[in-house]
N, C-alpha and C positions, 0 to 999 in steps of 0.2 A: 339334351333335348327332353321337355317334358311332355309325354304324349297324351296327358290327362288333359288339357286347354283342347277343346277347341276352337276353330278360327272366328274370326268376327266377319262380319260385312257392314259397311258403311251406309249410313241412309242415303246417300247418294248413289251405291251403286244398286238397292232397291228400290231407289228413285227412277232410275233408267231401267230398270227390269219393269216397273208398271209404265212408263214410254211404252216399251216395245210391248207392252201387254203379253206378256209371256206365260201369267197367270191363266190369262182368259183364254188363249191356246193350250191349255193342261199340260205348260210344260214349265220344265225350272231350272235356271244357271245352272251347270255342272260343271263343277272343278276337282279334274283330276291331274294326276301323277305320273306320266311316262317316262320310263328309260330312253334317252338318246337327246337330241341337241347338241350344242357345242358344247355343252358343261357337264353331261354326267343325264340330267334328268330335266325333261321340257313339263311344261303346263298345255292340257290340252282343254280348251274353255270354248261350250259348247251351249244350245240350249236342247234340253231333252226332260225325258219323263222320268219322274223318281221311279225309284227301284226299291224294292223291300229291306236291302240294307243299307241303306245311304243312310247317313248326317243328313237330317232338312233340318236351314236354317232359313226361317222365318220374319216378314218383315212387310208393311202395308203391303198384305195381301199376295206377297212374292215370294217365292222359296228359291235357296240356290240348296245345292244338294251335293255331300260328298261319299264320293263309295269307301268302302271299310278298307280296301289296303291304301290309297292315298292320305288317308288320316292321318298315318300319324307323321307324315312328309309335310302336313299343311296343322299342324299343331302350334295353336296362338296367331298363327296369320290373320292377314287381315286383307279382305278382298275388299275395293273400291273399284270407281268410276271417275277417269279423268278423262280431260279432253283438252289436249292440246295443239299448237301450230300443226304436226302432223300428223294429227290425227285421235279420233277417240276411242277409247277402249277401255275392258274391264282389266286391272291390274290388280297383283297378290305383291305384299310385302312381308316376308316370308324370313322370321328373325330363324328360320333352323338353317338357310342357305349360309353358305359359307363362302360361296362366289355367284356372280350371275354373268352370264356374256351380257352386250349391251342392247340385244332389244328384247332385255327383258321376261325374255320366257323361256330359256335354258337355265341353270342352276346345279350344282353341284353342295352337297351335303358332307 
């Protein structure tokens, strides 16, 4: 795992963060790292306020924002925005998991 990358975000998934105008409420995607899920370690994706040691990542006008111990858990990912038959959401594709249960936001390293 290289902990030096950090994640990317897709213009799509800062495409829906100016939707929701997340900016203009002074606030910004946050993706972090929890222990527990079925897999070891969940994603807990939220909208909130930067904090002094986050990752902001930047993008027409939208920040998503990571805190300093799930870094290096989300090292080279790539956060987007998709929307499917069941439903829309922000999803991580997350090349350090090593498994994922099936709806996608548990994971194991």
């Amino acid at each position: 795992m290289d902990l030096n990358l950090p994640p990317k975000v897709t213009d799509r998934a800062f495409a829906r963060l100016a939707e929701i105008g997340a900016a203009a409420q002074g606030k910004a995607l946050r993706i972090a790292v929890e222990g527990g899920g079925c897999s070891g370690f969940q994603y807990e994706i939220t909208l909130d306020e930067p904090a002094a040691d986050d990752l902001v990542l930047e993008g027409e006008g939208e920040r998503v924002v990571v805190d300093s111990v799930s870094l290096p858990f989300l090292s080279n990912a790539t956060i987007d925005f998709t929307e499917e038959l069941i439903g829309a959401r922000f999803v991580i594709e997350n090349p350090n998991a090593t498994s994922s249960c099936g709806c996608g936001t548990s994971f194991s390293m």
